[in-house]
N, C-alpha and C positions, 0 to 999 in steps of 0.2 A: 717731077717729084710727086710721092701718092700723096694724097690727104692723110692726116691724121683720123686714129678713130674714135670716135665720141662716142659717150654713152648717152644715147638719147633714147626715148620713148614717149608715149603717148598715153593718156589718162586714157577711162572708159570712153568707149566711143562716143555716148550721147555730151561728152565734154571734146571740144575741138582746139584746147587749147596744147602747144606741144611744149616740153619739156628736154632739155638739154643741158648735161653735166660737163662740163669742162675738165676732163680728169680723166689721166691712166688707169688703168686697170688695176694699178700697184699702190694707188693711191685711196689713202685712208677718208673713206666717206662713209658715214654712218646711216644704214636706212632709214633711223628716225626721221635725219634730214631728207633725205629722197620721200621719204612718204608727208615731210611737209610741202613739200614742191610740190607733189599731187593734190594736196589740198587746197593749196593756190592756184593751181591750175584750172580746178574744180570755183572757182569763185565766177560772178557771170562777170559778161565783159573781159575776161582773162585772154590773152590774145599766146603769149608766148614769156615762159620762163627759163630761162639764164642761170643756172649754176656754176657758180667758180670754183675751184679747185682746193677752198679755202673752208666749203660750205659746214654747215654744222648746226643740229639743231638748235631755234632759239625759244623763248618763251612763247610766241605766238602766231612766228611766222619763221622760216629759214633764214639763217643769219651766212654771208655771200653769197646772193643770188640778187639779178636784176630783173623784176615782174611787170612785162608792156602787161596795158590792159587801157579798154574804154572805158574805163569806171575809176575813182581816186579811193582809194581805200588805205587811209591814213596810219591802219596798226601796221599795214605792212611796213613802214619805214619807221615805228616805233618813236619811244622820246625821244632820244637822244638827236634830234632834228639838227642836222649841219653837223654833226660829229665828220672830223673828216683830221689827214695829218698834214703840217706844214714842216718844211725845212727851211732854215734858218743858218746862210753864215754866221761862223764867229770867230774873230781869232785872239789866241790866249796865250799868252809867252812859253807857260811852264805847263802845260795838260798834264797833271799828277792826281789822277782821282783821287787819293785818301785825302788832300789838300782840297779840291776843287768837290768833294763831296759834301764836305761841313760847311760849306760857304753856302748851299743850293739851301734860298729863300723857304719861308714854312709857305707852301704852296695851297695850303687847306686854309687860310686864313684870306678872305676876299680883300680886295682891294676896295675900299670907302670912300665915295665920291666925296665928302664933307671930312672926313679924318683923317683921310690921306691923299688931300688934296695937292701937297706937293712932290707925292710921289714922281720921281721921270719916267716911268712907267706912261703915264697918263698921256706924255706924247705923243704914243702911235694912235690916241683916236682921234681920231679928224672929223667932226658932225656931232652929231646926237648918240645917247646908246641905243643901240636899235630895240623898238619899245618898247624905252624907258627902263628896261628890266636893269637894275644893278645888282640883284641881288647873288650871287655870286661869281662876281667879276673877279679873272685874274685867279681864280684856282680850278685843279686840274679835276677832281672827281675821283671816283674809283672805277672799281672794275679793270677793263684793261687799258684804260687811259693813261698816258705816264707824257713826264719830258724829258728826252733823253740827250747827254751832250755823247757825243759820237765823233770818230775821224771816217774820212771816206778810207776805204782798203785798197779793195781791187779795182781799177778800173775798165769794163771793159769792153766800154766805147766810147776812146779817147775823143775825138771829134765830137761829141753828144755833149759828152763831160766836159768839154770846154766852153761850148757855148753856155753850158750852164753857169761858168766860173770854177768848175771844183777840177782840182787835183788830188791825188793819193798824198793823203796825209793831213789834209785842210781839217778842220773841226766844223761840224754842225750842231744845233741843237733841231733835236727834231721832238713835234709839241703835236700830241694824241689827245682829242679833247674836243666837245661838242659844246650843247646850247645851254646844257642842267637845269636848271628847274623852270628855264624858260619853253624847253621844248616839250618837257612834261607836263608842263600845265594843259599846251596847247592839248596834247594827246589824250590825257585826263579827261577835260572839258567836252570832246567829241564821244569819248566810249560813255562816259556818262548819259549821255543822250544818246547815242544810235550803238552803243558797243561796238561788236566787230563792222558794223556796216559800214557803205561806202557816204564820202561827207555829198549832204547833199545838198551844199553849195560851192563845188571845185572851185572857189575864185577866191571863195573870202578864204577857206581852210589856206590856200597857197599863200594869199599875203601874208598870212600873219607865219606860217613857213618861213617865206623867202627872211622875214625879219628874224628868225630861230638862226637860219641859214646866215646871215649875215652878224648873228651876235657871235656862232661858235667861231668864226673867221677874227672878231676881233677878239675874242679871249685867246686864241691861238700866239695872237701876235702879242697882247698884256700879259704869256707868260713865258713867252718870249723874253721878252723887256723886258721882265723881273729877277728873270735869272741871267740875262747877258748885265745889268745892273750889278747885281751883287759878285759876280763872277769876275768883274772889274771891264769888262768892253762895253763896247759901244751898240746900240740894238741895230737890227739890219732890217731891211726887207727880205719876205721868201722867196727862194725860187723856187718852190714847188710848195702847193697850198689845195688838196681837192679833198673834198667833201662826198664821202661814204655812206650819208644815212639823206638820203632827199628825193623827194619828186622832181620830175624835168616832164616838161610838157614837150614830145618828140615826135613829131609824125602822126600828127592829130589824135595820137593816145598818151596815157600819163604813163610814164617809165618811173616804177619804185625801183630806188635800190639801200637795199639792207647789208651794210658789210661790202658793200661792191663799188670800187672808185669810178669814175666815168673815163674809159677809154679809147674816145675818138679823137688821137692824137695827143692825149694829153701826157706833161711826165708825171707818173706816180711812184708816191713811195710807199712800196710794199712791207710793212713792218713783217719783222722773226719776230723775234724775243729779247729778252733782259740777257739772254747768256746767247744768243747769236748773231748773226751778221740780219740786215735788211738790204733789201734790195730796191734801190731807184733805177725804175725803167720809163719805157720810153713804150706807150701802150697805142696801140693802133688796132682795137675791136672795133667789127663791123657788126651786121644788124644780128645776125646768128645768134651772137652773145649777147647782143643788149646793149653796145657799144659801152661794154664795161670789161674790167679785172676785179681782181681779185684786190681786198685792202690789209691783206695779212697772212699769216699761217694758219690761224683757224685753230681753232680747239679741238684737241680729240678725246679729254676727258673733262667731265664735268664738273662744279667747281667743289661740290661732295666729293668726288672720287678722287679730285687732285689734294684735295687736304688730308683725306683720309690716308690715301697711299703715298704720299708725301712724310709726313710724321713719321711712315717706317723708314722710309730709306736716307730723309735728309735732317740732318740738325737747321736751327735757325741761321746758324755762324756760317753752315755753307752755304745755305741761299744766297746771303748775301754779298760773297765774293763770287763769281758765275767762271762758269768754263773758257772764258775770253781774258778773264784779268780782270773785267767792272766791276765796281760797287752798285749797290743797291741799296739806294735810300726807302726804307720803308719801315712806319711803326705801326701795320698792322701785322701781325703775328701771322692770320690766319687768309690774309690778303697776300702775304709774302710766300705761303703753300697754291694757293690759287691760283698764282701766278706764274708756278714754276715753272721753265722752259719746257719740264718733261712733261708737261700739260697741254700742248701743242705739237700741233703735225711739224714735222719737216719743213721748214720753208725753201729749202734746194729742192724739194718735191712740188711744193707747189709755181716757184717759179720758172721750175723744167717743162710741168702742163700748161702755163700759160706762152712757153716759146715754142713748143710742139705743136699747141692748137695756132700759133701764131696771133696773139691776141697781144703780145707784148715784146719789146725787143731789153734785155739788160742793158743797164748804163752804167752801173757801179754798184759797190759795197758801202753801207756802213757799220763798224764795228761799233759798239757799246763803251762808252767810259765809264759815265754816271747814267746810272735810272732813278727818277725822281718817281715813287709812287705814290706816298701817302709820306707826311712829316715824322721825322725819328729823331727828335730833341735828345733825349738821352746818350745814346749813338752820337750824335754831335759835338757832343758837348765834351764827349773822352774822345773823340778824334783831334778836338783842339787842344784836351790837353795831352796829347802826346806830340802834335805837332809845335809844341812851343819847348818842350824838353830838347 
């Protein structure tokens, strides 16, 4: 069988570090993003850059791409430190979104160690908060962070899918969401002193990481537990939980990745959108790619041009029933346009380039019931009362 063909290249020569996009020819990558990868590439110590099929520019650095380098250079993986997606069984009698929509907890509102001390929620942490940081425990953020409850679809590797637990038709919640103002302090406190530089003390910047890394895994799971709570089940453990925004210390170099899940063997789930299916695969990169995938669809317009051109084409009331049948919980107006599906590539595009390059194998579908984005009290409050007529 041939190889597939990548798009690879090489910075200027007096930079030795190489550059590889994971992407068909057909597929929507935007130069800004390629000419950020060369900038990175360009950084000393830059060994080899990873593009995922997802990639797109970001504020400061290429947002899916995984960057080896001898050097730790902390904006590459940005605040949002341990941002990563978990999936969560759950099962629920009657799955009726307009029902199971008004139920979904105000998720902007933290969870308070001394106020709501006897929340059940509080269950799943087991030790200390990693530290110390409480300060917004238990909610989801913005941007493109959400909780979503979901049924699996398609299966389409039933053996895979089994040993997971899941069958076509089971409910998940699947929970998008990082370390928030804990990871950003850390990122803060670094640019302040050395800005874009690299930290220059790789040990200490990691620990207090691995602790960022270790809070957004449990706010994953307390908003988990907050909405299987209110939803009326029982909270689960995940079986699938990886972390998109981190350093890994790998082969005596630091591996950032920005938007890029870790893929040596691990399963991930690959989020669409609010109006389409995501895909849980079964990811098998080796070193070419950075031992990553892709953690998403990827944006192909930006969050101005999606509000902008949004307000022509869509009302509010459509946003929020999507092309699938879901609801969409969200009472930011212009968060609800940002986010619109038609503000992202294709995700059947992106996870065709990751089974071409062979970086990933599909496992299943999930489709969309509820997306929780930001709280929509008002919305709520007329869904119950027409649910009680």
């Amino acid at each position: 069988m041939s190889q597939p063909s990548l798009r690879q290249s090489r910075p200027p020569a007096s930079v030795p570090a190489t550059i590889t996009v994971f992407a068909s020819p057909t597929s929507w990558i935007e130069s800004d993003a390629v000419d950020q990868c060369h900038q990175v590439a360009a950084l000393d110590g830059m060994i080899h850059v990873a593009a995922m099929p997802d990639l797109h520019p970001g504020k400061a650095a290429p947002i899916g791409a995984a960057m080896a380098s001898t050097v730790l250079y902390p904006f590459l993986v940005g605040s949002d430190i341990g941002c990563g997606i978990a999936v969560f069984p759950i099962k629920l009698k009657r799955p009726v979104p307009e029902r199971l929509a008004a139920r979904f907890p105000d998720l902007d509102r933290p969870l308070d160690p001394d106020q709501d001390a006897d929340d059940p929620a509080w269950a799943v942490l087991t030790g200390d908060v990693p530290a110390g940081h409480t300060e917004g425990l238990g909610t989801v953020g913005r941007g493109n962070h959400f909780v979503e409850l979901a049924r699996v679809g398609t299966v389409l590797d039933p053996a895979h899918a089994s040993r997971l637990g899941l069958a076509a038709g089971d409910l998940v919640l699947v929970v998008h969401t990082g370390s928030r103002g804990l990871g950003e302090r850390i990122l803060r406190e670094h640019t302040e002193r050395y800005g874009a530089g690299p930290a220059p003390d790789p040990d200490a910047y990691l620990a207090r990481h691995d602790e960022a890394v270790r809070w957004g895994a449990l706010n994953r799971r307390l908003l988990a537990a907050r909405v299987a709570h209110a939803l009326g089940a029982e909270p689960t453990e995940p079986i699938v939980d990886q972390c998109h925004n981190l350093v890994e210390v790998r082969d005596g170099s630091y591996l950032h990745r920005k938007g890029a899940a870790p893929g040596d063997g691990r399963d991930v789930l690959i989020a669409g959108t609010r109006g389409t299916p995501s895909y849980l695969v079964a990811a098998h990169a080796g070193p070419e790619a950075n031992h990553s995938v892709a953690h998403g669809a990827g944006r192909k317009m930006s969050r101005a041009d999606a509000l902008r051109r949004g307000r022509v084409k869509h009302t509010v009331e459509e946003l929020r029933r999507t092309p699938v049948g879901s609801l969409v919980v969200c009472g930011d107006r212009q968060l609800l346009f940002e986010e619109a599906p038609s503000a992202y590539k294709r995700i059947e595009q992106v996870i065709a380039d990751l089974v071409e390059h062979r970086l990933a194998t599909p496992v299943a579908t999930t489709i969309p019931l509820v997306t929780y984005k930001t709280a929509d009290v008002g919305v709520g409050r007329e869904r119950r009362k027409r649910g009680r007529r």
